[in-house]
C-alpha positions as CSV (number, residue, x, y, z in Angstrom):
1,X,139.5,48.2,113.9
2,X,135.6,47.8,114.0
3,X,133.6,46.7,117.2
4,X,130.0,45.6,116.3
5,X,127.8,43.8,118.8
6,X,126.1,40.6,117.9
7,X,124.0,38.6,119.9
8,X,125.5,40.6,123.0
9,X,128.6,39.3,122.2
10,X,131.4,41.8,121.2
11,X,133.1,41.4,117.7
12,X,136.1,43.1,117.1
13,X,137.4,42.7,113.2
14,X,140.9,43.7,112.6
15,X,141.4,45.1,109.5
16,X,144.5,46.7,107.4
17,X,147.5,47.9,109.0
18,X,146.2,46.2,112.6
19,X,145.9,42.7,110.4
20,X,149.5,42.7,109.6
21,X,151.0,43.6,112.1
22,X,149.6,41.0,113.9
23,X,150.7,38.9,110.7
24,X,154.7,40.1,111.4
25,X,154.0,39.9,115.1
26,X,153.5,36.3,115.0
27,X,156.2,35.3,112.4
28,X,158.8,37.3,114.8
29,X,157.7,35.0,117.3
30,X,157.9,32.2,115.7
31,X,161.4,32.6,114.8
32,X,161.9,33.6,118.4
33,X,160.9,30.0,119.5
34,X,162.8,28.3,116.1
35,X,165.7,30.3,117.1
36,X,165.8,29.0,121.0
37,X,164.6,25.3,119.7
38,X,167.0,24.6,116.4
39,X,169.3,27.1,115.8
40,X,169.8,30.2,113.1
41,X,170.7,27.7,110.4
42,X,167.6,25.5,110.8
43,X,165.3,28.4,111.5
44,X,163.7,28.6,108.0
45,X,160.8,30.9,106.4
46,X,158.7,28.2,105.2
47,X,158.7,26.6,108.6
48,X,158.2,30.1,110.4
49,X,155.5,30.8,107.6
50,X,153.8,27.5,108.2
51,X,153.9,27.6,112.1
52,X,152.7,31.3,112.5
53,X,150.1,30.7,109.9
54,X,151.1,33.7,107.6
55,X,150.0,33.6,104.3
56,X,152.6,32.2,101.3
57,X,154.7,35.6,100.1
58,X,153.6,37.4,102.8
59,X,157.5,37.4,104.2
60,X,159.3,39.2,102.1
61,X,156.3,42.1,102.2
62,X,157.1,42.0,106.0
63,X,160.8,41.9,106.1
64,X,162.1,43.1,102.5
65,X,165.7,42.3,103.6
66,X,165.1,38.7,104.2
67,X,165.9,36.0,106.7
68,X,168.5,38.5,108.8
69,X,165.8,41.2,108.9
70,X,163.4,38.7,110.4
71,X,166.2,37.1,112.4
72,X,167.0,41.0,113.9
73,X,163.5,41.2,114.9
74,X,163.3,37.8,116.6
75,X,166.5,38.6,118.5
76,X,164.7,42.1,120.3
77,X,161.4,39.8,120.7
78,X,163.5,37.1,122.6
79,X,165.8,40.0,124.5
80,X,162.8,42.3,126.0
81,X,160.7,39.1,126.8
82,X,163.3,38.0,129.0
83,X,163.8,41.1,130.5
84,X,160.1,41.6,131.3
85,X,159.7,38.5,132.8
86,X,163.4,39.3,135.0
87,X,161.9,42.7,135.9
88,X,158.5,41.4,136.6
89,X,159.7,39.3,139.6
90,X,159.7,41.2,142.9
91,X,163.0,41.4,144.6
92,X,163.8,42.6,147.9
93,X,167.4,41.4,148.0
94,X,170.0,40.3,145.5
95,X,169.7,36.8,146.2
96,X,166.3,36.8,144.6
97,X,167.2,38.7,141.8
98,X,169.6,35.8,141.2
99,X,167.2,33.4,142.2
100,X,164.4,34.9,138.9
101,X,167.0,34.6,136.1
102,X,168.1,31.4,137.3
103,X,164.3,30.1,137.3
104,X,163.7,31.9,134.0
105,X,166.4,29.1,132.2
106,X,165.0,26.7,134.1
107,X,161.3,27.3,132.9
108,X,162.7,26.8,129.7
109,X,164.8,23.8,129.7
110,X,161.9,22.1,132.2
111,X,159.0,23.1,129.6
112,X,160.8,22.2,126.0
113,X,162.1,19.0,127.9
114,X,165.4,20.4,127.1
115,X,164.7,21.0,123.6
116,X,165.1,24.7,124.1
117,X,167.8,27.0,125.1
118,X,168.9,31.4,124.3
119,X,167.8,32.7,120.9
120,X,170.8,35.2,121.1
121,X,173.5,32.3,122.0
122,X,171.6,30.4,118.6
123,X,172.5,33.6,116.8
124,X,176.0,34.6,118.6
125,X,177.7,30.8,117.9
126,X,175.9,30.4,114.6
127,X,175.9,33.7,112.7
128,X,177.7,34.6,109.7
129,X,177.1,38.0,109.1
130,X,178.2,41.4,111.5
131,X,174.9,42.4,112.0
132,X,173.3,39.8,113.7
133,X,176.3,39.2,116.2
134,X,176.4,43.0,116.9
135,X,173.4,42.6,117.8
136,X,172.9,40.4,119.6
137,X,176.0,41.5,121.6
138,X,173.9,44.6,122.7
139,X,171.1,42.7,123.3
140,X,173.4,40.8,125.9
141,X,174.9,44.4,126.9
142,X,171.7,45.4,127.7
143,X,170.9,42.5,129.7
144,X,173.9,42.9,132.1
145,X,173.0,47.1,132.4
146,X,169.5,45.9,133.6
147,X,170.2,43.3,135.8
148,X,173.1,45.1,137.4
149,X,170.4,48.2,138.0
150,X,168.3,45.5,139.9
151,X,170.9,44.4,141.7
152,X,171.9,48.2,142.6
153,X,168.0,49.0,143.8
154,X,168.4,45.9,146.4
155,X,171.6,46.9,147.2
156,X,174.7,45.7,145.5
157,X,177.5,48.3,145.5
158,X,178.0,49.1,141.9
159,X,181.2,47.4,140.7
160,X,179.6,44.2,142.6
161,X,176.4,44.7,140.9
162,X,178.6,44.9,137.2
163,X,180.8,41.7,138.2
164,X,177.2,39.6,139.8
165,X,175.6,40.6,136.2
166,X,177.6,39.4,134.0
167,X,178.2,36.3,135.6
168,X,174.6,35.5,136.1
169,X,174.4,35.6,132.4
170,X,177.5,33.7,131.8
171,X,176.9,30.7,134.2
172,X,173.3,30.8,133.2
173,X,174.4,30.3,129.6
174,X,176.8,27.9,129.9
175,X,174.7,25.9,132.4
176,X,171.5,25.8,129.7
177,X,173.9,24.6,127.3
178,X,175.6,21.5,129.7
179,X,172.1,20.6,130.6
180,X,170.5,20.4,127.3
181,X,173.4,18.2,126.2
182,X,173.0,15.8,129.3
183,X,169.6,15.9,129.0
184,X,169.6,16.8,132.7
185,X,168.8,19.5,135.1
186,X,171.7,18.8,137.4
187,X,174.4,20.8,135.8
188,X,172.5,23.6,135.9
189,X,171.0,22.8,139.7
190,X,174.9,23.4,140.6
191,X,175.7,26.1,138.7
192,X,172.5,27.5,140.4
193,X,173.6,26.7,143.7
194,X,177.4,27.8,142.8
195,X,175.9,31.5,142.3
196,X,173.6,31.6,145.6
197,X,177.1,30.9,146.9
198,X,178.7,33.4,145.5
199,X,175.7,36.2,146.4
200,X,175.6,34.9,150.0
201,X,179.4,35.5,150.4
202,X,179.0,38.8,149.4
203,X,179.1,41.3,151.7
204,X,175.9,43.5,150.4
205,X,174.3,47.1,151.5
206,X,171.0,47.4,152.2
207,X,169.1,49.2,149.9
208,X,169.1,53.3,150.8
209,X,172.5,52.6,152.3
């Protein structure tokens, strides 16, 4: 990378290795979002080409084993960003733990207007080869490990915090996929609602219990 000053402005060119990985970086991305938005089968390389605007035959000198090597890279793009975002959120009690993965589907269906949904479900339903279920299944085992060591900071007893993650994901899922169909946030405002039931019937530790 070069910094040079003009006009008291600061240019920073990019050059080399820096340049394409930026280049990759933004296809991965943009099969993230193709992924969420159309599916694995409609996720193509001249659309992810187009919309990331990498250069014509620069995708197989990123990812020499083709669409599934690009798909792999899109699914731990799409996992860590929604962990971040989970893990970002301040909790103080498991309710609003809950209460940040729940908003984080609705951000999605609300800003795609339902056009959007989970990059890994795209994959899981949708995928004909092992390695892209596989992993996409650790990606989702991951997921559940994570939220159920949130849960355990703010004080869920361990098997509770196990049981509350995995159904967090699972209602979440299936309540993205019911409201995209309808077109319409209520399905998933009850399953939503379902869960805060479930956490408030709980009986939960305080944290340092």
């Amino acid at each position: 990378m070069t910094v040079v000053i003009v006009n008291n402005m600061i240019v920073v060119i990019v050059k080399g290795d820096l340049l394409a990985d930026n280049v990759k970086r933004r296809m991965i991305e943009q099969a993230a979002l193709s992924l969420a938005s159309k599916g694995l089968q409609r996720t193509s390389f001249s659309e992810v080409l187009e919309a990331s605007g990498a250069p014509r035959g620069s995708l197989y000198h990123h990812f020499p084993g083709g669409k599934d090597e690009l798909i792999l890279a899109a699914l731990d793009v799409a996992g860590a960003r929604a962990m971040q975002q989970l893990e970002a959120a301040p909790a103080t009690n498991p309710a609003e733990v809950v209460e940040a993965f729940v908003a984080l589907w609705r951000n999605v269906l609300l800003r795609s207007n339902f056009a959007a949904g989970c990059a890994l479900a795209a994959v899981t339903v949708a995928a004909e080869t092992p390695d892209l279920v596989a992993r996409a299944a650790a990606i989702f085992r991951d997921w559940r490990a994570r939220i159920a060591a949130q849960l355990e900071r703010v004080g869920t007893p361990t098997p509770r915090a196990a049981e509350l993650a995995t159904l967090l994901i699972a209602a979440c899922e299936g309540a993205v996929l019911l409201a995209r169909a309808e077109r319409s946030m209520e399905p998933f405002e009850r399953t939503a609602e379902m869960l805060r039931q479930v956490v408030g019937s709980w009986r939960l530790d305080p944290p340092g219990s």
